[in-house]
C-alpha positions in Angstrom: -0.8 26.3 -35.5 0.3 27.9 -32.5 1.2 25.4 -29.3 0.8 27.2 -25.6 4.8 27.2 -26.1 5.3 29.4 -28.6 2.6 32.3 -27.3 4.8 32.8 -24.2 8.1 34.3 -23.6 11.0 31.7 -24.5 14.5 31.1 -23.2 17.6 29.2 -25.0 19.6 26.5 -23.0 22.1 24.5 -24.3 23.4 20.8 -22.5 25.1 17.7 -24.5 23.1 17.3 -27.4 22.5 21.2 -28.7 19.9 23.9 -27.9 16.4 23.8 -27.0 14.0 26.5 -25.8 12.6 26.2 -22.6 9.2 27.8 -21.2 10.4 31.2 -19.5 8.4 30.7 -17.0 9.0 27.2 -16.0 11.3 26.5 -13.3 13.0 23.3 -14.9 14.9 23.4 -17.8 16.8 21.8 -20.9 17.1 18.0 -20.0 13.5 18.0 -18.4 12.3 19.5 -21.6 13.8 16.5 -23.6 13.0 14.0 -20.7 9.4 14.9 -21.6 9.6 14.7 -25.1 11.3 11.4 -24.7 9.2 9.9 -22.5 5.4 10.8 -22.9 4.2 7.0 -21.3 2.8 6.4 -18.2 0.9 10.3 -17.8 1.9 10.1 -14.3 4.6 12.6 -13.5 6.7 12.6 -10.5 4.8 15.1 -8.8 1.9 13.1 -8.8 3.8 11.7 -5.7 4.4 14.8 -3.6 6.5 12.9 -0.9 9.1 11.7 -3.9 9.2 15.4 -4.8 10.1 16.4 -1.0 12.3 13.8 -0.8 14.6 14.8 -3.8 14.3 18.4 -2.3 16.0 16.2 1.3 18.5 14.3 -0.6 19.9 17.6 -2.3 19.8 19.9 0.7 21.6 17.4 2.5 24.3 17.0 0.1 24.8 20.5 -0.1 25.3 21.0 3.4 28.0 18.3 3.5 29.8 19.7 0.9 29.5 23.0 2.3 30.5 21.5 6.0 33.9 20.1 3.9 34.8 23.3 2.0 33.8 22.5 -1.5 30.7 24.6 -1.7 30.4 28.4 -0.9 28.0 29.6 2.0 26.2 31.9 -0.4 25.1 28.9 -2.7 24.8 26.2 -0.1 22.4 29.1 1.8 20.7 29.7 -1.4 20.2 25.6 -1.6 19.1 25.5 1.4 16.3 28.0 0.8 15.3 26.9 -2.5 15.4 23.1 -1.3 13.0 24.5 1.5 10.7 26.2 -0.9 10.1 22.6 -2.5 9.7 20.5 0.9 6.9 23.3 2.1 5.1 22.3 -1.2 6.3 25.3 -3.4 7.1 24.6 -7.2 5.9 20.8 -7.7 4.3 21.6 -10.8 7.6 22.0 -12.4 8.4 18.5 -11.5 7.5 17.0 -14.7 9.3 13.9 -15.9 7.2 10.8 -16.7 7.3 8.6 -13.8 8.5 5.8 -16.4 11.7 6.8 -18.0 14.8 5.3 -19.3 18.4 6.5 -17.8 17.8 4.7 -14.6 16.3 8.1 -13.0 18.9 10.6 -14.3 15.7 12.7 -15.9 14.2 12.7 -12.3 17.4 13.9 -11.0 18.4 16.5 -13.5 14.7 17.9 -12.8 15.3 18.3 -9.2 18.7 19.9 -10.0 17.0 22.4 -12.7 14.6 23.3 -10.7 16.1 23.9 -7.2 18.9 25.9 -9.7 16.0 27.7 -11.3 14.6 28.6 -7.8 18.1 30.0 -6.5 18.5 32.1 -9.3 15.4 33.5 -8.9 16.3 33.9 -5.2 20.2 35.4 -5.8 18.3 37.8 -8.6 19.2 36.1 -11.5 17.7 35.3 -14.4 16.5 31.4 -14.8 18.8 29.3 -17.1 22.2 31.6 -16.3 23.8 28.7 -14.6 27.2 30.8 -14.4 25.9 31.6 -11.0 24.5 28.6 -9.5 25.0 25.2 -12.2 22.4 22.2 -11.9 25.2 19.8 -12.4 28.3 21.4 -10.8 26.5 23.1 -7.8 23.4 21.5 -7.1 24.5 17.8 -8.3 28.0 18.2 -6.6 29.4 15.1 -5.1 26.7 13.0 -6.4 25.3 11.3 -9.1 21.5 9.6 -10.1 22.9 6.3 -9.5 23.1 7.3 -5.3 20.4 10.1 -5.2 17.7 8.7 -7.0 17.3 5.4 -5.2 18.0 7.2 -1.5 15.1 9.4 -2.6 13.1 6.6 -3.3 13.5 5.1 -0.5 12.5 8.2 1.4 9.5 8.8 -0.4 8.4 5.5 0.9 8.8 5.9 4.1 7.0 9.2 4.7 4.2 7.5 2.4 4.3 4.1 4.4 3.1 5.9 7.8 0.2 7.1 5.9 -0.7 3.0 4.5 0.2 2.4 8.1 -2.6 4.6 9.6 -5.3 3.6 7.3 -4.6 -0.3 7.8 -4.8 0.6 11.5 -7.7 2.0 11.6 -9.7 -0.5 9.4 -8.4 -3.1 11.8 -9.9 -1.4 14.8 -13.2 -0.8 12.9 -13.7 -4.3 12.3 -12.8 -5.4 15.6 -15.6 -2.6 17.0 -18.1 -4.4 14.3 -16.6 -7.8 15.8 -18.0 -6.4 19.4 -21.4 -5.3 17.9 -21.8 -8.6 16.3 -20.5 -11.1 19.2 -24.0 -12.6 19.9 -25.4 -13.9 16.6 -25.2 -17.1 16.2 -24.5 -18.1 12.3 -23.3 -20.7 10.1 -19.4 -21.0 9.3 -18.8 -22.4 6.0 -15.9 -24.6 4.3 -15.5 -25.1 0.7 -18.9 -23.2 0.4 -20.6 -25.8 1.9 -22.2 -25.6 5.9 -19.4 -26.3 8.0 -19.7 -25.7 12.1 -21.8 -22.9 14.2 -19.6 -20.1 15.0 -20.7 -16.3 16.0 -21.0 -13.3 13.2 -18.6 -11.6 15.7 -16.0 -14.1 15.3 -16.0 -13.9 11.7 -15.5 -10.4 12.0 -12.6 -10.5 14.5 -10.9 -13.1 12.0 -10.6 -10.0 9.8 -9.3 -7.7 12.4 -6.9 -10.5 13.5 -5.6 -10.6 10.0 -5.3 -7.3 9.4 -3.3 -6.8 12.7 -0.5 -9.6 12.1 0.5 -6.8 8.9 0.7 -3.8 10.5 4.1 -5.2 12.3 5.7 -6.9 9.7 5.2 -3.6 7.2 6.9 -2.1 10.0 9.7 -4.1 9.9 9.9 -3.9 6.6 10.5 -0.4 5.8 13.3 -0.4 8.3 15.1 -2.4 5.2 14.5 0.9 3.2 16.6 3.2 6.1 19.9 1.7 4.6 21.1 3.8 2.0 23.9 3.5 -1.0 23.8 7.7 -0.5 27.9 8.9 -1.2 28.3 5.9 -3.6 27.9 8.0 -6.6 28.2 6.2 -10.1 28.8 2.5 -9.1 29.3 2.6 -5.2 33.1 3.2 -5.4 32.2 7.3 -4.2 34.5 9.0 -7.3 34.2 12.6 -7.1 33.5 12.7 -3.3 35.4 13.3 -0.3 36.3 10.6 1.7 34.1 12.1 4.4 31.6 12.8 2.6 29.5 9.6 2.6 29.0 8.8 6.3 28.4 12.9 6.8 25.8 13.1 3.8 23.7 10.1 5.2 23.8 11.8 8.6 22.7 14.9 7.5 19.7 13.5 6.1 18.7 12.0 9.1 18.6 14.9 10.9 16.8 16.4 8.4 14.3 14.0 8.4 14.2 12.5 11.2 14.3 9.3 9.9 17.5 7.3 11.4 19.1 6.4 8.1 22.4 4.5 7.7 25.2 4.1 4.9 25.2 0.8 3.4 28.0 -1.3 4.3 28.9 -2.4 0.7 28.2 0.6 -1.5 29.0 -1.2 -4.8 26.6 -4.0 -3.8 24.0 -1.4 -2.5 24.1 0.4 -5.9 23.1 -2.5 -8.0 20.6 -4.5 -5.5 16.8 -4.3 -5.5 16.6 -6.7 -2.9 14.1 -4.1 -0.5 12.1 -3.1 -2.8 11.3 -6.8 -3.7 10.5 -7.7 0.0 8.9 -4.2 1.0 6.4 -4.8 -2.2 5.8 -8.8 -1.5 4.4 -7.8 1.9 1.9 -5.1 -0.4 1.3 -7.9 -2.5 -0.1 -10.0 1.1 -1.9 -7.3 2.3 -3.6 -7.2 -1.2 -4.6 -10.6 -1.2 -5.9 -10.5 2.6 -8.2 -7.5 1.8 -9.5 -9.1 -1.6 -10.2 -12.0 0.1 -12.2 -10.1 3.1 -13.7 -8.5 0.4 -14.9 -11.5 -1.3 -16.5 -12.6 1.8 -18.2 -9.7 2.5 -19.6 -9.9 -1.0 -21.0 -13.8 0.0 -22.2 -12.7 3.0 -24.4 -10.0 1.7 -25.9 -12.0 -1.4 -29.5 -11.1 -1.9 -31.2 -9.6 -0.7 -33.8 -12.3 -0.8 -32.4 -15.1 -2.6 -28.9 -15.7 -1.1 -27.1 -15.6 1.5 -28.3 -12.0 3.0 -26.8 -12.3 7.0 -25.3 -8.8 6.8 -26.5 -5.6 4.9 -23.7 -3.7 3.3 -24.5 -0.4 3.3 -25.8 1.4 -0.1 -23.6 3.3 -1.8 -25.2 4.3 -5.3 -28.0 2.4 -7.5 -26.5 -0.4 -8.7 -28.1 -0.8 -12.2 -29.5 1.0 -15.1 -32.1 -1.6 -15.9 -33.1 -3.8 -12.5 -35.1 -0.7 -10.4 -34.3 -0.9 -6.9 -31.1 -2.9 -7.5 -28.1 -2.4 -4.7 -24.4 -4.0 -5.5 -21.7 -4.3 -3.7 -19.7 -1.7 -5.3 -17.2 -1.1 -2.5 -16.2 -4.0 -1.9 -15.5 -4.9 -6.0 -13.1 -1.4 -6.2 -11.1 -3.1 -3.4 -10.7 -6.2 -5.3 -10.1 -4.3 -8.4 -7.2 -2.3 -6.3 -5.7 -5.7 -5.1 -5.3 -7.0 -8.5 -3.6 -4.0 -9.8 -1.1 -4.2 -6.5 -0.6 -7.9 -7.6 0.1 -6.9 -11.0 2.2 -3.8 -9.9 4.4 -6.3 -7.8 5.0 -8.8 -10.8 5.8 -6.0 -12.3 8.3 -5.0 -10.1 9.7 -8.5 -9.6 10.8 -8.3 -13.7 12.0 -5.2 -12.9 14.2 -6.1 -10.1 15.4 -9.2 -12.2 16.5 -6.9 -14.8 19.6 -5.3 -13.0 22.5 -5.6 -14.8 26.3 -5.7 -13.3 26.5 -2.3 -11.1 23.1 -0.6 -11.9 19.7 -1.4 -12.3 18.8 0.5 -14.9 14.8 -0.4 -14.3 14.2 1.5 -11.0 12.4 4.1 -12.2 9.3 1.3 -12.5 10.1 -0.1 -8.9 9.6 3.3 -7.5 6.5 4.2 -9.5 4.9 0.9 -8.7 5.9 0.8 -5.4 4.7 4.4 -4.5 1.5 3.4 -7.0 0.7 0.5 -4.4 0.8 2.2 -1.5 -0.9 5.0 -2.5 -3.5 2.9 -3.9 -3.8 0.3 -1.1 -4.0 3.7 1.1 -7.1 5.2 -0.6 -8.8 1.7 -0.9 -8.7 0.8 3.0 -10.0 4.4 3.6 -13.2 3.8 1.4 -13.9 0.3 2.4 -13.4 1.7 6.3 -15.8 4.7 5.8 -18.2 3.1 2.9 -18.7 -0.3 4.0 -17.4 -1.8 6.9 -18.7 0.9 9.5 -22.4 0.7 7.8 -22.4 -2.9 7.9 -25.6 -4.5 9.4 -26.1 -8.1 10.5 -29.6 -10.2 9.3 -29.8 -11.6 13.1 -32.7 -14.0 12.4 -31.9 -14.9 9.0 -28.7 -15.9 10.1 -30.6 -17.5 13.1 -32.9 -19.4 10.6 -30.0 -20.8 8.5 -28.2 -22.8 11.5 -31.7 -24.2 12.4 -32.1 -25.4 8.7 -28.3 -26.4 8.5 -27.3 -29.7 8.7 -23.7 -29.0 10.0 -25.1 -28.3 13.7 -25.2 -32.1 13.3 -21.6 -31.3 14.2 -22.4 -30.1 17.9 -24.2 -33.2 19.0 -22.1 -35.9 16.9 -20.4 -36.7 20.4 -23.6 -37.5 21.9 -25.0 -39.4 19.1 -22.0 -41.0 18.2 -20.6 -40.4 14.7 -22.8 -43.3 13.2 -25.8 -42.3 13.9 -25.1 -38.3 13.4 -24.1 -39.4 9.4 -27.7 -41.3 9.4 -29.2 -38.3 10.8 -27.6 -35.9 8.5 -28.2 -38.2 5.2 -31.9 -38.4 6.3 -32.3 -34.5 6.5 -31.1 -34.3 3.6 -33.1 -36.6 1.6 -36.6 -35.0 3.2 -35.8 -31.5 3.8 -36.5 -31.9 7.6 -34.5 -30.6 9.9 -31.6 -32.1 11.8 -33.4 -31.0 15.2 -37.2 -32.5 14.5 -35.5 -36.0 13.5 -33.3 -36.0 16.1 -36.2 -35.2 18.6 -38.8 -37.3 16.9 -36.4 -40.9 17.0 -35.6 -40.1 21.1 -32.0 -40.1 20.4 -31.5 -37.4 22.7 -34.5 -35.9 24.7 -35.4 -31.3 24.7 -33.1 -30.2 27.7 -30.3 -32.6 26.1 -30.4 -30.8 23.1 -30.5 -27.4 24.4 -27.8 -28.0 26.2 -25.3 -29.2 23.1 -26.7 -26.0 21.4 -26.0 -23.4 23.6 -24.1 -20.7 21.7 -21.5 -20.9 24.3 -20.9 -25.0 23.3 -20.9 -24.6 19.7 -18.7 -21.9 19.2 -15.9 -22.4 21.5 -14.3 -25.7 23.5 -15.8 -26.9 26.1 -14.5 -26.9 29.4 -13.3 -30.5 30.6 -16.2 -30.9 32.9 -18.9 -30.0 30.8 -17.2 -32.3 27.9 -16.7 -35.2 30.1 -21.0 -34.6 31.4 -21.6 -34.4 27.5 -19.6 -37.5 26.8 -21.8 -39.9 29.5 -25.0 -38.8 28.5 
């Protein structure tokens, strides 16, 4: 049986272990061949995350131009670096990038396939034939001065970054959509609820804002967070101690970087230390983790607050998405706001994930990062999407139920709440225990004993009075009636 391998043109490379025939065609070569034999896991490949593909493509371009500024590479291959590196960053050749995502090696198969492939590139460029590294070497050209243990986790920590601003963006924007629905919804008056059970009057609006508010307080502290990722082991090489590198060549390597970037990145103060720790990572996806568990909750309230359409709940409409059953005709569920639960268990899961991970360093390398970086980016990405379709799907289709939620804080016993100061709390609990042993309302009994005459009661249930304090005067009026 023929394989898609063996109808095309082969060529032979040879690294530690032997020879192996690589693709003709492909732009990677020996140890990415064996890296995918190896490791055929996760089905994610690296260049499932384009911005960890650019940001290999950063890391190397700015090595190469250190170690052309400090003699030890040639113009001609630091220029042909250069242009292959460029090639990559404007979104050429990331189909080569092929290496499962999961790997063992600590990310040496993810480096290696950067440093086949940009080789591969500038031997296509300098007129060569791929794989006839006498001209331009993976290892001694394109890897010079470096090694996995410093690349790969200063790529990482690029690749998050130009991925966070994205996260950023979208949790912005759903913030500011539910404070516009927060606006549209300020004057309906509707029951707040503790426990599940009727608490307190408050306004649909309010409830709204409360999502905006909570959404808000993480766009800062993600912020802040990534500036943790800016610090970079970059120049360490193997352990942190920088063997095989000029002693000038850390501080000018991170520095070229950042003007590559843009990004203002610094060299870690203890390189040995910076090598081995996951400490960033750990922080950078706890704070995922939170903004998980805020939108799973917002979405399990939004799945209460819909319930119905008849027979719950029903004081806003979510809007339809698709038919929500192949059985019940004219059944509508709240599909939207389940995939953004499912999504925040899977970035609770991904953190766990990257907690044992993190754990698992041992003495100068962490030999696991290869599953912090694809469950970090994995998280992001996914949180990304998610906000984007409950923003656009839900959230600015959302209709409130005015008079059903109207109707519910008439029935409700908790406005009981709202004139408890007037009746004294006494006689509001005999009130309240009486309602709910007839079914009457709060407001009939409370009108039909005298205990507080029509314009009283108006006044105590004003929208403005339950929702809100009081100001002192009005309290103290309240207080000698």
């Amino acid at each position: 049986m023929q394989t898609p391998e063996t109808t095309q043109s082969m060529r032979k490379e040879k690294d530690l272990l032997g020879e192996l025939e690589v693709p003709n065609s492909a732009y990677y070569g020996i140890q990415t061949r064996r890296a995918c034999e190896n490791f055929d896991l996760s089905g994610i490949p690296i260049n499932h995350f384009p911005e960890l593909v650019n940001a290999l493509a950063y890391v190397k371009l700015a090595c190469a131009n250190t170690n052309n500024q400090l003699g030890l590479l040639s113009d001609k291959k630091a220029q042909t670096i250069e242009a292959a590196a460029n090639k990559i960053i404007q979104g050429h050749h990331h189909e080569d990038f092929v290496v499962d995502m999961i790997q063992g090696g600590a990310g040496t198969s993810t480096n290696m396939n950067a440093n086949e492939v940009i080789a591969n590139i500038g031997l296509e460029l300098m007129g060569k034939e791929k794989g006839n590294y006498t001209h331009l070497h993976p290892n001694n050209d394109i890897n010079q001065s470096q090694s996995t243990n410093d690349v790969y986790p200063t790529a990482v920590r690029l690749s998050i970054i130009l991925l966070h601003s994205q996260l950023v963006e979208a949790l912005t924007s759903l913030r500011d959509t539910f404070s516009n629905k927060a606006l549209e919804f300020n004057d309906i008056i509707k029951m707040g609820r503790t426990q599940l059970q009727d608490a307190v009057p408050m306004t649909l609006g309010q409830e709204f804002q409360s999502f905006s508010s909570t959404l808000n307080e993480d766009i800062q502290r993600i912020a802040d967070l990534s500036q943790l990722l800016k610090e970079v082991n970059l120049g360490g090489t193997a352990i942190g101690t920088g063997i095989n590198t000029n002693s000038d060549y850390a501080p000018l390597a991170v520095k070229e970087l950042a003007k590559l970037t843009g990004i203002d990145f610094i060299l870690a103060t203890d390189l040995i230390e910076a090598s081995s720790d996951m400490g960033a990572f750990v922080l950078f996806s706890s704070m995922l983790k939170r903004l998980a568990v805020k939108l799973s909750k917002i979405s399990n309230d939004l799945r209460l607050l819909s319930m119905g359409p008849r027979c719950g709940l029903a004081e806003i409409q979510l809007p339809a998405a698709q038919p929500g059953s192949s059985i019940m005709p004219g059944k509508i569920n709240p599909v939207i706001p389940e995939a953004m639960n499912q999504v925040a268990y899977q970035v609770i899961g991904n953190d766990l994930a990257i907690t044992f991970a993190a754990e698992a360093g041992q003495l100068q390398l962490n030999a696991m990062e290869p599953l912090i970086a694809y469950k970090v980016l994995e998280s992001i990405r996914l949180l990304t999407k998610s906000m984007g379709m409950l923003e656009t799907l839900c959230i600015q289709g959302i209709t409130a139920n005015e008079e059903r939620c109207q109707e519910l804080v008439n029935n409700s016993i908790g406005i009981i709440t709202a004139i408890a100061p007037t009746l004294g709390y006494e006689t509001a609990t005999r009130v309240a225990k009486q309602a709910l042993a007839t079914g009457r309302s709060v407001l009939e009994l409370v009108l039909e004993e005298n205990l507080m005459d029509e314009k009283e009661l108006k006044t105590c249930l004003q929208p403005q009075n339950m929702v809100k304090p009081k100001h002192r005067e009005a309290q103290a009026s309240q207080n000698q009636i």
